[in-house]
C-alpha positions in Angstrom: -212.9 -81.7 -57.5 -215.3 -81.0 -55.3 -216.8 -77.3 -54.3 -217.3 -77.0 -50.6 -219.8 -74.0 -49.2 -219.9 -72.0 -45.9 -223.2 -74.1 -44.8 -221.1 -78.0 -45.1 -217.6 -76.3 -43.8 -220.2 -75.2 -40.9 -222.2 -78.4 -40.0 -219.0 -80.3 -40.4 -217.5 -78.1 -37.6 -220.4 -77.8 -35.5 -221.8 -80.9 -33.8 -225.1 -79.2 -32.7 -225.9 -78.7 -36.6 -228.5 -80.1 -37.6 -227.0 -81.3 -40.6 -223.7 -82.6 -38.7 -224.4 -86.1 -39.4 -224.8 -86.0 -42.9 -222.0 -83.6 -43.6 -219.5 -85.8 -41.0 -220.6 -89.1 -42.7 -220.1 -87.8 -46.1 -217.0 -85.9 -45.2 -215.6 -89.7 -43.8 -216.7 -91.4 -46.9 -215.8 -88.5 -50.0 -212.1 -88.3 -49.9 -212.0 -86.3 -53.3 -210.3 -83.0 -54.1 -212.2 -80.4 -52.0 -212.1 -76.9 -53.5 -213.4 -73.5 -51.4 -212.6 -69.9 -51.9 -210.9 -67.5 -49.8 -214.7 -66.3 -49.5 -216.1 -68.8 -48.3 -213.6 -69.3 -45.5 -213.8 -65.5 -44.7 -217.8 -66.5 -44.3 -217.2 -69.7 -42.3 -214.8 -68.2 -39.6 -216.9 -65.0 -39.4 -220.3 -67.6 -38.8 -218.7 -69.3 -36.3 -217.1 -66.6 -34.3 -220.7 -65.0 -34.8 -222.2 -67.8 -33.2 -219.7 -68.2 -30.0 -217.5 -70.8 -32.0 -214.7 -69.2 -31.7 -212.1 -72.5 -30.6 -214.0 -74.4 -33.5 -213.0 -71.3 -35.9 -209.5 -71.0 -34.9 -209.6 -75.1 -35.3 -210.7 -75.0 -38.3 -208.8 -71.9 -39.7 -205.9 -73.7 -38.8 -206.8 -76.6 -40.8 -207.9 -74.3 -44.0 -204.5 -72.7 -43.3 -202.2 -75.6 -43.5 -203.2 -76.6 -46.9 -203.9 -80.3 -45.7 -208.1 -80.0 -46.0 -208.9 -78.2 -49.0 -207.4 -75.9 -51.8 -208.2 -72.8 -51.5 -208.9 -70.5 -54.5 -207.6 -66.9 -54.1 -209.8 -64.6 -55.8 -208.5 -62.1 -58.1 -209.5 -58.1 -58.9 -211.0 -59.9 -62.4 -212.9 -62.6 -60.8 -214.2 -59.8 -58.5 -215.4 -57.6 -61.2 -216.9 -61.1 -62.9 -219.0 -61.4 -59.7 -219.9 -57.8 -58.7 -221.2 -58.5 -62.8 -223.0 -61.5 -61.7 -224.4 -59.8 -58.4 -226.1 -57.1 -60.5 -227.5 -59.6 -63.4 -229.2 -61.9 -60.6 -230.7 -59.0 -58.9 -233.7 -61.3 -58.5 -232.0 -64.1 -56.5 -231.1 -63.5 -53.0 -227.6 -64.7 -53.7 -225.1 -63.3 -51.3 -221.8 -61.7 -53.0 -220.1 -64.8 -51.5 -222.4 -67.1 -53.6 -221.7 -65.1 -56.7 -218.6 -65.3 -55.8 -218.8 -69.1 -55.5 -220.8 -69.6 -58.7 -218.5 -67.6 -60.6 -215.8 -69.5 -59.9 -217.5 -72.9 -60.1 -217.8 -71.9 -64.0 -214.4 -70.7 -64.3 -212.9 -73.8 -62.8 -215.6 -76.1 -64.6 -216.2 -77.5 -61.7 -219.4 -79.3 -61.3 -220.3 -80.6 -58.2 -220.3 -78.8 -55.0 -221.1 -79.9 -51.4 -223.3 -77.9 -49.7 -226.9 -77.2 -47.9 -227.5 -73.5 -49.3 -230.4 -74.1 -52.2 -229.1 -71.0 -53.4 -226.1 -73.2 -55.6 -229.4 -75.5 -57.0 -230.5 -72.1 -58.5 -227.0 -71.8 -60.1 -228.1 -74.7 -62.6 -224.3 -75.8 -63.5 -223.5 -77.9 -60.5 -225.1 -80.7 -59.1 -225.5 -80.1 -55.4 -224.2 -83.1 -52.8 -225.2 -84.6 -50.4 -228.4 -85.8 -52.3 -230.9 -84.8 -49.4 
């Protein structure tokens, strides 16, 4: 299983990403089980409705939605009282609430790997981080 973040559900969206190509070509050749939150989706569709993607959010939504592109994790009120813990404790990281969100449930899941371009997750020091830039 494979953890994907706001940054490689973007660039896999947006052609006009700078890191389209690598996200599309290892989207095409990675066929495992792709994990992402309800989090990071909420931060995906709000980016790129922010950004004047609005087709390529209702796209995509409507593939998160369907349940054929990823599972999606549903956080819980205990998971969300693990991360406001985790938001406090790395007070000196610029992590986002959605990255402690997504690192918390990395760990809880014992999930390992995660696919994306923030260097924030290669701070979280339990997953390694693909693509391999």
């Amino acid at each position: 299983m494979i953890f994907v973040d706001t940054g490689a559900w973007f660039a896999i969206t947006v052609p006009s990403d700078p890191n389209y190509p690598t996200a599309r070509a290892w989207m095409q050749q990675n066929q495992p089980s792709l994990l992402t939150t309800d989090y990071v989706i909420d931060e995906t569709l709000t980016l790129l409705r922010a950004r004047g993607e609005c087709q390529r959010a209702i796209v995509l939504g409507e593939a998160f939605f369907s349940g054929t592109l990823t599972q999606i994790y549903y956080l819980t009120q205990a998971d969300i009282q693990v991360i406001w813990q985790n938001f406090r404790q790395f007070a000196d990281k610029q992590w986002s609430f959605t990255d402690c969100s997504s690192k918390t449930i990395l760990e809880k899941l014992n999930c390992k790997e995660a696919f994306a371009f923030d260097h924030h997750f290669r701070q979280f020091g339990s997953v390694t981080v693909v693509p391999i830039l």
